[in-house]
N, C-alpha and C positions, 0 to 999 in steps of 0.2 A: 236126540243124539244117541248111537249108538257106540258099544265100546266092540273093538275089533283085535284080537290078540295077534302079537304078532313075537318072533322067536329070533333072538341076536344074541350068537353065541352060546345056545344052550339056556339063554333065560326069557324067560315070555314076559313081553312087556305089554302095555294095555292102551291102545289109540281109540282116542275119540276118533269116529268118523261125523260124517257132514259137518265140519266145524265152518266157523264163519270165515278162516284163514286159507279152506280148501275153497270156499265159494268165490273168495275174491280172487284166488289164481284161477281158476275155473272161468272166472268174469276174464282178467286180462288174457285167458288163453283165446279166447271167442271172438275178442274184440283186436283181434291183430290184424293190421292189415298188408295186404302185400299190395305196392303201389305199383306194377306191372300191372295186375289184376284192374284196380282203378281205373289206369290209364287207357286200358285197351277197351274199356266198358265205355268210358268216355267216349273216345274214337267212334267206335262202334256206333254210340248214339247220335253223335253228330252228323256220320253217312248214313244211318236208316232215315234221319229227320229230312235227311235233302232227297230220299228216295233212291239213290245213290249205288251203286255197285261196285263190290271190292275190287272188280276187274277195270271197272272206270278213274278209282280213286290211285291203286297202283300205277296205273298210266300214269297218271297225271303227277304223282308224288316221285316217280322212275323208281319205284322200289318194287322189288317182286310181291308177286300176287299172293304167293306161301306165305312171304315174312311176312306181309301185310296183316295175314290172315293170323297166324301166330301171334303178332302183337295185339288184335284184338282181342286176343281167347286168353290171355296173360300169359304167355308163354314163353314169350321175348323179353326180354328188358330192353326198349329203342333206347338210340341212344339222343342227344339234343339236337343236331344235326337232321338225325330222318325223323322226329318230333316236328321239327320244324317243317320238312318238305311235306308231312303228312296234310298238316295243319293249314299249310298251305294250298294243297291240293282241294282241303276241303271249306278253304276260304274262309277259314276261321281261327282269329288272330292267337298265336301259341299263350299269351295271356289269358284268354277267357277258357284256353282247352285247360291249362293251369289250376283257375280260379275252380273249375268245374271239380277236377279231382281232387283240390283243398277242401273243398266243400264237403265232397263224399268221406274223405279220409276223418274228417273232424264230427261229422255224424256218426261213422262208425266210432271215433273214440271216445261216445260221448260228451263231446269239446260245442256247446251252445255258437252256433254263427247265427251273430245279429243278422238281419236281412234288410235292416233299416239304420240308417246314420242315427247316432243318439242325439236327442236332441240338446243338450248340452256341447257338443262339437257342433252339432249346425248353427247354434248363438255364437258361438266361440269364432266360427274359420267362414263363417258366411254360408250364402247355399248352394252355391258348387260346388261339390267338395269332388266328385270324380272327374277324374281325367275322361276328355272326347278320347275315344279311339282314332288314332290316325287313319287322315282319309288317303286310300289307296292313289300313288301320284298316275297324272294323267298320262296320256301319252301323248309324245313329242310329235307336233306335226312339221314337217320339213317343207 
């Protein structure tokens, strides 16, 4: 630890530096997340995994091909609505696009996510405990 003089009002007063109280705002400054940034990372991954083109997903989501692109890069805040047409474009249900950026947000904030049912809830609630993803309705033949 070093001491660092510092002058208010004509008197020099004496600050520790590196204390343990600069480390830990130091830690939460690093660990903040902005959730546009998340979200559009997300997105993002979900169209390279399908092999996918921004100019394909746009189409299909009817949102411009800039905004599109802006929201990937966190630039945008979407709002629930074009989240949703996004999501749907990329046929991937706005729950799991959700679940994806809880996930990332809670890594960054140091916050432990189980990846497995505890086994005390599985004795407890049985061994189904998640919901089937609803299956997309057929279409009507006339």
């Amino acid at each position: 630890m070093v001491k660092q003089p510092i002058t208010i009002n004509g008197v020099v007063r004496w600050r520790d530096v590196g204390t343990a109280e600069e480390d830990r705002r130091d830690h939460k400054e690093r660990n903040m997340v902005v959730l546009r940034h998340e979200i559009g990372e997300v997105l993002r991954d979900f169209r390279q995994r399908q092999g996918r083109t921004l100019r394909e997903v746009s189409h299909n989501a009817r949102v411009s091909l800039g905004y599109l692109s802006e929201v990937e890069r966190g630039q945008k805040e979407a709002s629930s609505e074009l989240l949703s047409s996004i999501c749907g474009a990329l046929d991937v249900p706005l729950a799991l696009m959700l679940r994806e950026v809880s996930d990332r947000v809670a890594i960054a904030e140091g916050v432990g996510v189980p990846d497995t049912v505890p086994s005390e809830l599985t004795n407890e609630f049985g061994k189904n405990l998640a919901p089937e993803w609803p299956k997309s309705p057929q279409p009507m033949v006339s």
